[in-house]
C-alpha positions as CSV (number, residue, x, y, z in Angstrom):
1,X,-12.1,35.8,28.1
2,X,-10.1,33.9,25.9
3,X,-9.3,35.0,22.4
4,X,-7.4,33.0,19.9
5,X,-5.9,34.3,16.9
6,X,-4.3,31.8,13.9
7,X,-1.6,33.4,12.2
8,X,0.3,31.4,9.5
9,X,3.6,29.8,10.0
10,X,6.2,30.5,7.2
11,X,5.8,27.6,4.8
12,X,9.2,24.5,5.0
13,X,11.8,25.2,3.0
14,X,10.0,21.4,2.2
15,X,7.7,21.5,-0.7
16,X,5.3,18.4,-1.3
17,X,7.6,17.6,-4.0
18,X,11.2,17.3,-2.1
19,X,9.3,15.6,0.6
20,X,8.5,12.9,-1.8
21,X,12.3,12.7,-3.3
22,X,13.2,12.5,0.4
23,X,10.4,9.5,1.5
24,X,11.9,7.4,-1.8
25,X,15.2,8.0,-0.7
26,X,14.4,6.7,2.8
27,X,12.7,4.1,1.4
28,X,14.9,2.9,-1.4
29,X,17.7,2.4,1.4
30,X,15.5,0.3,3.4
31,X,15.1,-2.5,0.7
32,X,18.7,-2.3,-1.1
33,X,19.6,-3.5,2.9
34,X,16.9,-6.3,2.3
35,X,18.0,-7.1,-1.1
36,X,21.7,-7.3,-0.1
37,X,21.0,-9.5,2.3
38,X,19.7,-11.5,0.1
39,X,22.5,-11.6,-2.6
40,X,25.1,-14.4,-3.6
41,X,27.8,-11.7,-2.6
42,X,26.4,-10.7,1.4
43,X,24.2,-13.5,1.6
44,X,27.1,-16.2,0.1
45,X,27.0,-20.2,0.2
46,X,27.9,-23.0,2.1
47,X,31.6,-24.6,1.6
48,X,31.5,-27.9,-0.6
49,X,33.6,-30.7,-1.5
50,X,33.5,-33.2,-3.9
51,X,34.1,-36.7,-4.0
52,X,37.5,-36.8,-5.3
53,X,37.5,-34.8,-1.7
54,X,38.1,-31.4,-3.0
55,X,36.6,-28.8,-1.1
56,X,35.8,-25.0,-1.1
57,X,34.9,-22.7,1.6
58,X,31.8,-21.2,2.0
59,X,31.5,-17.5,1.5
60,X,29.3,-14.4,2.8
61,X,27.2,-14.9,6.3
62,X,26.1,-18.4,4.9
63,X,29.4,-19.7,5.0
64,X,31.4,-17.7,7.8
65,X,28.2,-18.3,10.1
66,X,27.6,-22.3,8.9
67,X,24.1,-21.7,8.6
68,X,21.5,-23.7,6.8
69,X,18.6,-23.1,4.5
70,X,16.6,-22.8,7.1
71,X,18.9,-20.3,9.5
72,X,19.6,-18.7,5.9
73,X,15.8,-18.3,5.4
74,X,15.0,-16.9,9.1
75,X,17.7,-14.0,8.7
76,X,15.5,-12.4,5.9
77,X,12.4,-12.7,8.5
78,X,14.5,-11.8,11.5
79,X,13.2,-8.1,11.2
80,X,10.1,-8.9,11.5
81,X,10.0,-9.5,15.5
82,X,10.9,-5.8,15.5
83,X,8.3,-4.4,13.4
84,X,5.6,-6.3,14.5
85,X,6.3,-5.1,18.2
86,X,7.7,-1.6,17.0
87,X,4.5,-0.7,14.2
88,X,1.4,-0.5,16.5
89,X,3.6,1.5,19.1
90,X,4.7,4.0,17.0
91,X,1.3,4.3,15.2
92,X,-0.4,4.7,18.2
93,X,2.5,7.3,19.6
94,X,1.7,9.7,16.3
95,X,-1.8,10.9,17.9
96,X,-0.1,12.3,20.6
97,X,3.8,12.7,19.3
98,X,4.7,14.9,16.5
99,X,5.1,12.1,13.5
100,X,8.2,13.4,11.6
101,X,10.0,13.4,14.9
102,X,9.1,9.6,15.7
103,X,10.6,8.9,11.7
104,X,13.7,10.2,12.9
105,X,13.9,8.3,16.3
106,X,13.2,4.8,13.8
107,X,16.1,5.7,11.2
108,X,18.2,6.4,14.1
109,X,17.6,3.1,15.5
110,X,17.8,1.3,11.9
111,X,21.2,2.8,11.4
112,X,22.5,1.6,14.5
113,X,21.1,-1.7,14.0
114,X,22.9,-2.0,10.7
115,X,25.8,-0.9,11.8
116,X,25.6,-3.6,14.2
117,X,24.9,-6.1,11.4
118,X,28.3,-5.6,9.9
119,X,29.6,-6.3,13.6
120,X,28.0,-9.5,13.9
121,X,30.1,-12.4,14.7
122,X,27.5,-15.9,14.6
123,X,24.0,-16.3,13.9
124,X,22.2,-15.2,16.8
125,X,23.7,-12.1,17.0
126,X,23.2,-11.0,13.5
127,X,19.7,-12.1,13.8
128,X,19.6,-9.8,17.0
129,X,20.6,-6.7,14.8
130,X,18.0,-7.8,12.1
131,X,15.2,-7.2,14.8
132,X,16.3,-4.1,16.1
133,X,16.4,-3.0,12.1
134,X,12.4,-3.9,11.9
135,X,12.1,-1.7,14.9
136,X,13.8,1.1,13.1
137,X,11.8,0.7,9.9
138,X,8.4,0.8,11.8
139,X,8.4,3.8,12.2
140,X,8.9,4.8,8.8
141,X,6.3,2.9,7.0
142,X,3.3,3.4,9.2
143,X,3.8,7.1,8.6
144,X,5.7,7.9,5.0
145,X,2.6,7.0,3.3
146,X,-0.6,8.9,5.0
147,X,2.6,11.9,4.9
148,X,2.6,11.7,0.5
149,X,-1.2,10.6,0.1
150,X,-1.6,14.5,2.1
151,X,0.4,16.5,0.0
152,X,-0.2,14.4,-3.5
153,X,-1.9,16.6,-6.2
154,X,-5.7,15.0,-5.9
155,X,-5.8,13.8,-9.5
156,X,-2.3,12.0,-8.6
157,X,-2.6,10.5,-5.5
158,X,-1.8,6.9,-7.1
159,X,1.3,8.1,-8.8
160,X,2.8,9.5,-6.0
161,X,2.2,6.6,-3.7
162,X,3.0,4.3,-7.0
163,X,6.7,6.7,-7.1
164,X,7.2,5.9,-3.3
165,X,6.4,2.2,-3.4
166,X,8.1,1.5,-6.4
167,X,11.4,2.1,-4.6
168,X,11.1,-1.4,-3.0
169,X,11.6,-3.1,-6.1
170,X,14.1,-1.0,-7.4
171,X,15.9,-1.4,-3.8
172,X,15.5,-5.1,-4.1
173,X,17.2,-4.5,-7.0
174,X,20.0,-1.9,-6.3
175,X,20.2,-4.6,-3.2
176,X,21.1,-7.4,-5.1
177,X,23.7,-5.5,-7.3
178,X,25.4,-3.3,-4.9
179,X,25.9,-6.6,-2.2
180,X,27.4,-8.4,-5.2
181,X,29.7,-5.9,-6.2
182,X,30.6,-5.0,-2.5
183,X,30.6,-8.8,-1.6
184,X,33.3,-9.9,-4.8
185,X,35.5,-7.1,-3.7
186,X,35.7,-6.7,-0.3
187,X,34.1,-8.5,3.1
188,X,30.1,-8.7,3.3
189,X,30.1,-6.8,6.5
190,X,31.2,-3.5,4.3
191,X,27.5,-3.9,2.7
192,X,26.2,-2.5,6.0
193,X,28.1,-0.1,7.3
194,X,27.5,1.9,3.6
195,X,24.1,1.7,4.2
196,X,24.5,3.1,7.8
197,X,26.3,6.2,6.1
198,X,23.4,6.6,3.7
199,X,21.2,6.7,6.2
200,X,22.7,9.0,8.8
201,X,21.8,12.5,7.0
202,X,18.1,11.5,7.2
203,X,17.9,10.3,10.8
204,X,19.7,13.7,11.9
205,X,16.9,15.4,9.3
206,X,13.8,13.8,11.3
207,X,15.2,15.8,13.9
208,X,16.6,19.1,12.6
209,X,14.3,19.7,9.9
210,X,10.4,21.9,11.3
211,X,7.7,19.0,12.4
212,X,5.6,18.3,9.9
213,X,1.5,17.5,10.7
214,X,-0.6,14.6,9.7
215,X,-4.3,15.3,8.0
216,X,-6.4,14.3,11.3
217,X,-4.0,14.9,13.9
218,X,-4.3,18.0,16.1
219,X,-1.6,20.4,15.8
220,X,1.6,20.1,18.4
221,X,0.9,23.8,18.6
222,X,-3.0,23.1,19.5
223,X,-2.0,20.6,22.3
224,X,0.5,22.8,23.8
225,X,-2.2,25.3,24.2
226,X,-4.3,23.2,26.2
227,X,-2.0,21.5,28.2
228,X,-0.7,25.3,29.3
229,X,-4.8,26.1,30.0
230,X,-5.1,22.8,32.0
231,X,-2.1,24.0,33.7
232,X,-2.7,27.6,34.3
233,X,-6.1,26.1,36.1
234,X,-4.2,23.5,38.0
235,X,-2.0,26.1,39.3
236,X,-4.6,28.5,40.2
237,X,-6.3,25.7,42.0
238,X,-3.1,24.9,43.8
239,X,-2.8,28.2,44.7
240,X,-6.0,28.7,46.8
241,X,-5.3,25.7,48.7
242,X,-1.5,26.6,49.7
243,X,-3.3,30.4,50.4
244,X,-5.9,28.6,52.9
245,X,-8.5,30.0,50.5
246,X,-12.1,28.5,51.6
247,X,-11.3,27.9,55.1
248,X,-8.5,25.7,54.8
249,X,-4.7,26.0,56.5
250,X,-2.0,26.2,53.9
251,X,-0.2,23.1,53.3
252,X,3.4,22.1,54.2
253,X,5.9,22.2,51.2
254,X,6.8,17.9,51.7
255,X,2.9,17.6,51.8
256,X,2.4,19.6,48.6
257,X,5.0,17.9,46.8
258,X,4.2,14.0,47.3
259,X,0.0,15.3,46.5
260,X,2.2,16.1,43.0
261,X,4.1,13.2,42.7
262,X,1.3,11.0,43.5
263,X,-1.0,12.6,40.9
264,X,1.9,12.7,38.4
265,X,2.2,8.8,38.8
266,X,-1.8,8.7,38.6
267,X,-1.5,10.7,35.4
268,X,1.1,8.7,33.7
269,X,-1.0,5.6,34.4
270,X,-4.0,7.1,33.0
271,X,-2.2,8.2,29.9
272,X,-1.0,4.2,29.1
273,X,-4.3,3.2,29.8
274,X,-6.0,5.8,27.3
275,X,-3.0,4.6,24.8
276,X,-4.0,0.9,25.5
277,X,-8.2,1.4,25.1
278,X,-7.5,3.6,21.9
279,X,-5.2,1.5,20.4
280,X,-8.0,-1.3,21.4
281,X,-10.9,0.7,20.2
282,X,-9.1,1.1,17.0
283,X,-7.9,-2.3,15.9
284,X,-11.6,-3.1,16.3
285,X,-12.4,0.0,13.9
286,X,-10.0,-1.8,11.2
287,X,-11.1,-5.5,11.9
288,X,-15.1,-4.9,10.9
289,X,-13.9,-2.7,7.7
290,X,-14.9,-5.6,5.5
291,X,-12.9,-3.6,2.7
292,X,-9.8,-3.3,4.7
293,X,-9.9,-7.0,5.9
294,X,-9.8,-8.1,2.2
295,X,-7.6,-6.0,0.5
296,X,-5.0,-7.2,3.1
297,X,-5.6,-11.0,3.0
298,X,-5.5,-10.4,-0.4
299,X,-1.9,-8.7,0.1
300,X,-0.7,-11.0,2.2
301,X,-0.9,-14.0,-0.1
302,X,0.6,-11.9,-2.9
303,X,3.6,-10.8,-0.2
304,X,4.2,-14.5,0.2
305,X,4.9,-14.8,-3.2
306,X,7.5,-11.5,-3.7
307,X,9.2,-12.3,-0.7
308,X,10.3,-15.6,-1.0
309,X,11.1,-14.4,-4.7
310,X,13.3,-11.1,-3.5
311,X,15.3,-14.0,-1.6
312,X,15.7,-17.0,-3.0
313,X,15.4,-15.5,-6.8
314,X,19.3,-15.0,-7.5
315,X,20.2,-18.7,-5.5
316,X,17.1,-20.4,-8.1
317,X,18.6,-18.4,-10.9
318,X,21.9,-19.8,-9.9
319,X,21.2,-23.0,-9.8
320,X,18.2,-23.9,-12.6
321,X,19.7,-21.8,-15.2
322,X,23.4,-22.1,-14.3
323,X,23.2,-18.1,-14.1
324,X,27.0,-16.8,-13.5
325,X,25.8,-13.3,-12.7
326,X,22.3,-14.0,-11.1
327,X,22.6,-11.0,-8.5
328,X,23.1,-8.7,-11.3
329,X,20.4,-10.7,-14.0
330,X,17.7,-10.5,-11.8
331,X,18.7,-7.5,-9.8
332,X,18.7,-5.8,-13.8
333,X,15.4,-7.4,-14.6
334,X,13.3,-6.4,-10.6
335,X,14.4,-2.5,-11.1
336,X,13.6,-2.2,-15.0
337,X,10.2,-4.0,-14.3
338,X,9.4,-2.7,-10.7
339,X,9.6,0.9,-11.8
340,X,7.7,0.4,-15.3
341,X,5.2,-1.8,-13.4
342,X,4.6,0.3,-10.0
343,X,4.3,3.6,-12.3
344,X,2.3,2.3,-14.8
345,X,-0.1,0.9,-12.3
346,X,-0.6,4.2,-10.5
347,X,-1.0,6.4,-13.5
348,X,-3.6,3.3,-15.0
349,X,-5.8,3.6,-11.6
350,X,-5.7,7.0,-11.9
351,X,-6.9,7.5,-15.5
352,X,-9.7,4.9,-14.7
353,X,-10.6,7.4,-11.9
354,X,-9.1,6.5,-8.5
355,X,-11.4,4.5,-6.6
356,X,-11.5,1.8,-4.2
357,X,-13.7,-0.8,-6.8
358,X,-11.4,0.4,-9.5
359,X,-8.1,-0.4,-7.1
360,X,-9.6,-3.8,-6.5
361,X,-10.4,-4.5,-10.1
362,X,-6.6,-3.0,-11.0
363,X,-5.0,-5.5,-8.7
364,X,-6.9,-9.0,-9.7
365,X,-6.0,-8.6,-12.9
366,X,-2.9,-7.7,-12.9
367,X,-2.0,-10.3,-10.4
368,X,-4.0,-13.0,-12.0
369,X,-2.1,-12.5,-15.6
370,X,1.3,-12.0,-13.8
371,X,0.6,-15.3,-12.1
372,X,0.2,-17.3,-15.5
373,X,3.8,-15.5,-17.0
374,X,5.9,-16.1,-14.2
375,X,4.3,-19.6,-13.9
376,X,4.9,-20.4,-17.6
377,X,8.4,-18.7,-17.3
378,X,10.0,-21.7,-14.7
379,X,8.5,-24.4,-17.5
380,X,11.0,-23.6,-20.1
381,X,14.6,-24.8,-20.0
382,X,15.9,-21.6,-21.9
383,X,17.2,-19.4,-20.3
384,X,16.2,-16.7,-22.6
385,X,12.4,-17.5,-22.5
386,X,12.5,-17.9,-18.9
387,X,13.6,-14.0,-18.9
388,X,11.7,-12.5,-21.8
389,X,8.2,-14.8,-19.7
390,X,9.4,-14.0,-15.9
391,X,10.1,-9.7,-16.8
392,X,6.5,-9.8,-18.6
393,X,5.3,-11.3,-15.8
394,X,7.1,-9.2,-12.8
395,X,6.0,-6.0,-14.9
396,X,2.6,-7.1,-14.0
397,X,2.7,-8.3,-10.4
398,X,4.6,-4.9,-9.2
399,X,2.1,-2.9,-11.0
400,X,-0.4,-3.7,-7.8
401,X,2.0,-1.2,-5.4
402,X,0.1,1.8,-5.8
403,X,-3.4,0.3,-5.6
404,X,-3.6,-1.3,-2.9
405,X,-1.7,1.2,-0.7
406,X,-4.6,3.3,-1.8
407,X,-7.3,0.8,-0.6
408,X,-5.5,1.1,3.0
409,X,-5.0,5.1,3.1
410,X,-8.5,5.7,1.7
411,X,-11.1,2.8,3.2
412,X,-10.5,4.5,6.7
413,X,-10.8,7.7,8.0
414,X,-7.5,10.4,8.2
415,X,-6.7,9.3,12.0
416,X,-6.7,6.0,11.1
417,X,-4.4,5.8,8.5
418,X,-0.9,5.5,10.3
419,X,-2.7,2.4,12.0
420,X,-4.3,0.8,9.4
421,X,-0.7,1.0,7.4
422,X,0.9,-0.5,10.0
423,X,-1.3,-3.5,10.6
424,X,-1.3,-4.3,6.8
425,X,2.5,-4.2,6.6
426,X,2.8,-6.3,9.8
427,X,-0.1,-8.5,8.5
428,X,2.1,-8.8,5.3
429,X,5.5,-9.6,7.0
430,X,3.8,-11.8,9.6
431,X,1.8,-14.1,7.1
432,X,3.8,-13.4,4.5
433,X,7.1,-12.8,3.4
434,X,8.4,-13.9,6.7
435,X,7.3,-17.5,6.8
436,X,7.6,-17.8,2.9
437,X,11.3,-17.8,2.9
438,X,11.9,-20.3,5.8
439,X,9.3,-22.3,4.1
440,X,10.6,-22.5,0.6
441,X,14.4,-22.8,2.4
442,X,12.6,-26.2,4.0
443,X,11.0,-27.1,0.6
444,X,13.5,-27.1,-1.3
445,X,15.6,-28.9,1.1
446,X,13.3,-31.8,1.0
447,X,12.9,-32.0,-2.8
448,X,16.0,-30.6,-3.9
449,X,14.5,-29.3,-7.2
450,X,14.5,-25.5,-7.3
451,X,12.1,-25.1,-10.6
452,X,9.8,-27.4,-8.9
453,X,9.5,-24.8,-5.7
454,X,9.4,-21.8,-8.1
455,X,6.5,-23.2,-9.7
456,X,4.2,-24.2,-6.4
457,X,5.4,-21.0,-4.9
458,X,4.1,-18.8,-8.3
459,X,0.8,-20.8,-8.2
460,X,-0.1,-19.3,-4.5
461,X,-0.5,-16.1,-6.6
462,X,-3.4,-17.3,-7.8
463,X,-5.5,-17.4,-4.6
464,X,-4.0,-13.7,-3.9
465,X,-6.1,-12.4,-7.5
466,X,-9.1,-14.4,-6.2
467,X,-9.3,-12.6,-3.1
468,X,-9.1,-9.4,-4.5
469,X,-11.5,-10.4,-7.1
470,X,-14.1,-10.5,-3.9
471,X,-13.1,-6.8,-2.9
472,X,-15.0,-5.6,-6.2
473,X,-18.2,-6.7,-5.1
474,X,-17.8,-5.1,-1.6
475,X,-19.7,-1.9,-0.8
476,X,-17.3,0.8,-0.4
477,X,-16.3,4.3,0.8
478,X,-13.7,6.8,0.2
479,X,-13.2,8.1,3.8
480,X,-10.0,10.5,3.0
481,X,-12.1,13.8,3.8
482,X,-13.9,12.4,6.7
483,X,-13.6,13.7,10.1
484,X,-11.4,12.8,12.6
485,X,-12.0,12.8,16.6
486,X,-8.5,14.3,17.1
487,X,-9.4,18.2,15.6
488,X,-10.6,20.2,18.3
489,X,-12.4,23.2,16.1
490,X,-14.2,23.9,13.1
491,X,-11.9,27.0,13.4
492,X,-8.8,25.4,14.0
493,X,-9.4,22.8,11.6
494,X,-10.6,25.2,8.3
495,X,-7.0,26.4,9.2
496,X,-4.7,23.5,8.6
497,X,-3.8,23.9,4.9
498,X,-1.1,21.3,2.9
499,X,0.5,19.7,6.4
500,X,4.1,21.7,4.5
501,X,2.5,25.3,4.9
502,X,1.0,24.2,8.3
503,X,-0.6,27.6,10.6
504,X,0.3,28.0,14.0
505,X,-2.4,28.7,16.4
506,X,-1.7,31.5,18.6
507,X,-3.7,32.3,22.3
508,X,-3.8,35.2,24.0
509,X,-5.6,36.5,27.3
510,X,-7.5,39.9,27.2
511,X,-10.2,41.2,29.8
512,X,-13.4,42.3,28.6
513,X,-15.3,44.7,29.7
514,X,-18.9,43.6,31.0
């Protein structure tokens, strides 16, 4: 008879708290490498001359490359290609692969990647490297989140995700001021490989450090027991037949072996077709979750907005306002405002009482009213009104971070969360921030008039509040505590505690006595 007995691992020297510090750390080195890319001192300018027939050379990858808006624009979307192939994969992969272990494959891939960045010598090559980095953050952000909204106190689930998510501004920000600085000293290329040494200590952690377990994810331990019963009986089985057991001669040692290798290569296949119909099965989950559906339109209209403004913000500075330290002006004004806002958000939704209607009313608003300030804001001429308008404004539209992460973790069920975040942010990238900055590079080389493409780029906020607007009215469900497929006992899962002081699940054989 089998018995099994749950005895409780020793809790990580992790507590929900330094995982969090950990996650923003991660996360806030991700976006200071997008918002250095996108500084005057990394990103650079294109060489000039005059018409009395001076001319100066270009500077940072603009200029040493020759690229133009357009080239300039696809580099900030170049990561994309990676993410969108890389996110699905590795959100699929965590159902059957410890999570925290596929984190540290991605950062170990990211900080090759940007290493590889600094080594770039023309456009196509950096642009390679840029891929390879959105295969490297995939992993990251489908599983970060659904790791923080586990271990978050319940009455501060918001915050926390608001603390993690308000690193991207802040990075965007960091971004923009350490790729000046690093860009009016030394080479651009430098602005890399620091980032690569920042990251390095958390890649080798993601292997080093005890695996961690996701809310609706069987247990590494739990699988391992199975797969050693499903062997055990395999063997067994094996062994009758090689004994002549039942009346049949034993078989050869070559025969046995290619039976093995055969059923080896018949298992493998089945596994990646199970991977391909779950996947399937799931996407199809997420696509009829009216609530879901919304909440990321919504986001994606709003992401067109940020990212062609995390770009091109420091150039349009630059040139509308004749700003001689754009990089650090706006980089000063995202991180003040992105932290203020992202907090504030989170700790508003969660006084209100966090709930999905609540999120959805949170995020119209505050994108509708950050719409009109950072509209207004590119009317004036002063420079000081355009920043006292434009910080009012960002304070609002960063203060959505928190709720609608929440709307993705908690309008699914636990096993679907690493999915459903990586659709959204590949929904986000794809329809949004990647074509936005192409687009505007293309728009404002047709009208040359950068307050003119600042304004019909703000006004696309608008249809982003409307959409969310809709998600109020849309019945709703709070599926956190729902269960998941993937937990194999009513036993087994009253064990799993706070994923940091996980239990291991122990099996033993003992013969009974009839």
């Amino acid at each position: 008879m089998i018995v099994s007995s749950i005895a409780p691992l020793q809790p990580s020297w992790f507590s929900p708290k330094k995982l969090l510090v950990v996650f923003c750390v991660i996360n806030l080195i991700n976006y200071v490498d997008r918002g250095a890319i996108a500084s005057n001192g990394v990103n650079g300018s294109l060489g000039t001359c005059t018409e009395g027939g001076t001319c100066t050379s270009g500077t940072g990858i603009q200029g040493d490359f020759d690229l133009s808006n357009f080239e300039d624009g696809c580099l900030s979307s170049a990561f994309m290609v990676g993410l969108l192939v890389a996110s699905p994969i590795f959100a699929s992969l965590a159902k059957s692969v410890n999570p925290f272990r596929l984190i540290g494959v991605g950062l170990s891939v990211w900080t090759f990647a940007v290493v590889g960045c600094g080594l770039s010598f023309n456009f196509w090559s950096i642009t390679i490297c840029r891929m390879l980095v959105g295969v490297g953050e995939a992993s990251f952000i489908s599983l970060a989140a659904p790791f923080i909204d586990d271990n978050a106190p319940a009455a501060q689930k918001t915050v926390w995700l608001a603390i993690f998510y308000m690193c991207i501004p802040s990075g965007y920000a960091l971004g923009y001021v350490y790729g000046g600085l690093v860009g009016s000293y030394t080479n651009w290329r430098f602005a890399f490989w620091g980032e690569a040494i920042l990251m390095l200590p958390f890649a080798i952690l993601g292997f080093v450090m005890k695996p961690l377990q996701l809310k609706g994810f069987m247990p590494a331990e739990s699988k391992e027991v199975l797969t050693g019963m499903e062997t055990g009986v395999s063997e067994v089985q094996d062994s009758g037949v090689s004994n002549g057991k039942d009346g049949l001669f034993p078989v050869e040692g070559d025969v046995k072996y290619s039976t093995i290798h055969k059923q080896n290569e018949v298992n493998f296949a089945t596994k990646i077709k199970g991977q391909i119909s779950r996947f399937t099965k799931d996407m199809k989950v997420l696509l009829i979750e009216k609530v879901y559906v919304v909440n990321v339109l919504g986001y994606i209209a709003y992401n067109f907005v940020i990212g062609a403004y995390s770009y091109w913000g420091p150039k349009a500075g630059y040139n509308i306002y004749h700003m001689t330290d754009a990089d650090l002006i706006f980089g000063g004004i995202t991180i003040v405002c992105g932290i203020l806002g992202t907090v504030a958000g989170g700790f508003l939704l969660d006084f209100m009482t966090s709930s999905i209607p609540n999120a959805f009313k949170l995020l119209s608003a505050a994108t509708f009213f950050g719409a009109i300030f950072c509209f207004t804001a590119f009317c004036f001429s002063n420079m000081y009104a355009f920043l006292a308008l434009f910080a009012v404004g960002e304070l609002l539209v960063f203060a959505t971070q928190g709720p609608v992460n929440y709307i993705c973790l908690h309008c699914v069920k636990p096993s679907m969360r690493p999915l459903a975040m990586a659709m959204s942010t590949v929904s986000i990238h794809l329809f949004g921030d990647v074509p936005s900055s192409p687009l505007v590079g293309v728009l404002e080389d047709c009208i040359n008039n950068w307050r003119v493409t600042a304004l019909i780029l703000t006004s696309i906020f608008i249809p982003a509040a409307g959409i969310w607007f809709i998600g109020i009215f849309l019945p709703s469900v709070d599926r956190f505590n729902e269960e998941s497929e993937n937990q194999i006992s009513t036993t087994e899962r009253s064990s799993i505690t706070p994923l940091l002081e996980g239990t291991k699940t122990e099996t033993t054989e003992s013969a009974a006595e009839p």
